[in-house]
N, C-alpha and C positions, 0 to 999 in steps of 0.2 A: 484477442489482444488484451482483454480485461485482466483473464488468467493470467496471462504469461506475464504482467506488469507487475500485480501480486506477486508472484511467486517470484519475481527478481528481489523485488525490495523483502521479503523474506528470506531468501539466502543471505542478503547483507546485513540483514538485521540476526542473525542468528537463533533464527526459526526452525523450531525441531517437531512440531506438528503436524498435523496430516496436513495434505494440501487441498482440504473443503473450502471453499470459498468463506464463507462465514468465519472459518476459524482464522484463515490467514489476515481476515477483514480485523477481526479482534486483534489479532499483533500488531498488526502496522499501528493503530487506532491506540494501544499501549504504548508504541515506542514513539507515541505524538506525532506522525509522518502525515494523520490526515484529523481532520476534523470529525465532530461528532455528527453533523449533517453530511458529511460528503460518508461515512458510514453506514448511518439509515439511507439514504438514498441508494446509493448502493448495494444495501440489504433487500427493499424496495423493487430496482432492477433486476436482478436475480430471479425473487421470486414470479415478475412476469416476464421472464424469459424461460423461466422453467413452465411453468404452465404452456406457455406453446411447443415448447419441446414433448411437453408428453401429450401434446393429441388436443388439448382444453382449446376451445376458442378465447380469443382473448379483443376484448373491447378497443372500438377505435381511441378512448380515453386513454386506454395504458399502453396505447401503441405511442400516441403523439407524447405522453410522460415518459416513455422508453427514447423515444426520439430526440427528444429535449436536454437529456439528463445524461444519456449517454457523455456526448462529447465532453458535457463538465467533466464528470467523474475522470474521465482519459486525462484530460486536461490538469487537474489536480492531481491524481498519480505519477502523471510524469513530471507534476514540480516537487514530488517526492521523491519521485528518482532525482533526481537534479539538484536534492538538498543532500543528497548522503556524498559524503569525501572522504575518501578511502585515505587509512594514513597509518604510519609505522613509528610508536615510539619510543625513542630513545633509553628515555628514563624509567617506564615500566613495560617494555617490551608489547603495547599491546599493538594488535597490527588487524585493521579492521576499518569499519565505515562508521561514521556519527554524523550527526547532521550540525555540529558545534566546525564550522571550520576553522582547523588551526588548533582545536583545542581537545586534549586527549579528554575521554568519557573515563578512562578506570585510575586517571591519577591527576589532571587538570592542567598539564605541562603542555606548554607551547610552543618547544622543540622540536622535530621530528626530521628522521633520514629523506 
């Protein structure tokens, strides 16, 4: 679920990278959709969810911090998703998502079709 939220809000944002977790975490975190704590945290889970993926025992400390932290992260991505507003404009043709409702990102106009 974690992936698949990433990788939406990367296709909106117009993300041309590989789709490694880490690097998608870096765009989003450029195009300001999440904060610098829900980043690291993030960075954080990953890497103890990798560790049990390859065979590592992993401590009941970074299971219950896995537990914890989960739901935020979800929880804050999908107010990312929730912040981008797909829009089409008039005056410089650009037709795409920003998280500015109402207000184009490539010309500042507040017209649209």
């Amino acid at each position: 679920r974690l992936e698949k939220i990433l990788i939406d809000l990367c296709e909106k944002t117009d993300y041309k990278g590989s789709r490694n977790v880490p690097n998608m975490l870096q765009h989003i975190l450029r195009c300001q959709l999440i904060s610098y704590d829900i980043y690291n945290l993030t960075l954080q889970l990953i890497k103890i969810a990798n560790r049990g993926v390859h065979g590592e025992i992993v401590d009941n400390e970074y299971l219950s911090f896995s537990e914890k932290t989960y739901p935020v992260i979800i929880s804050k991505l999908e107010e990312a998703q929730s912040n981008l507003h797909y829009l089409r404009c008039r005056k410089c043709g650009f037709a795409g998502y920003t998280t500015q409702d109402g207000v184009c990102p490539k010309c500042g106009e507040y017209e649209f079709e």
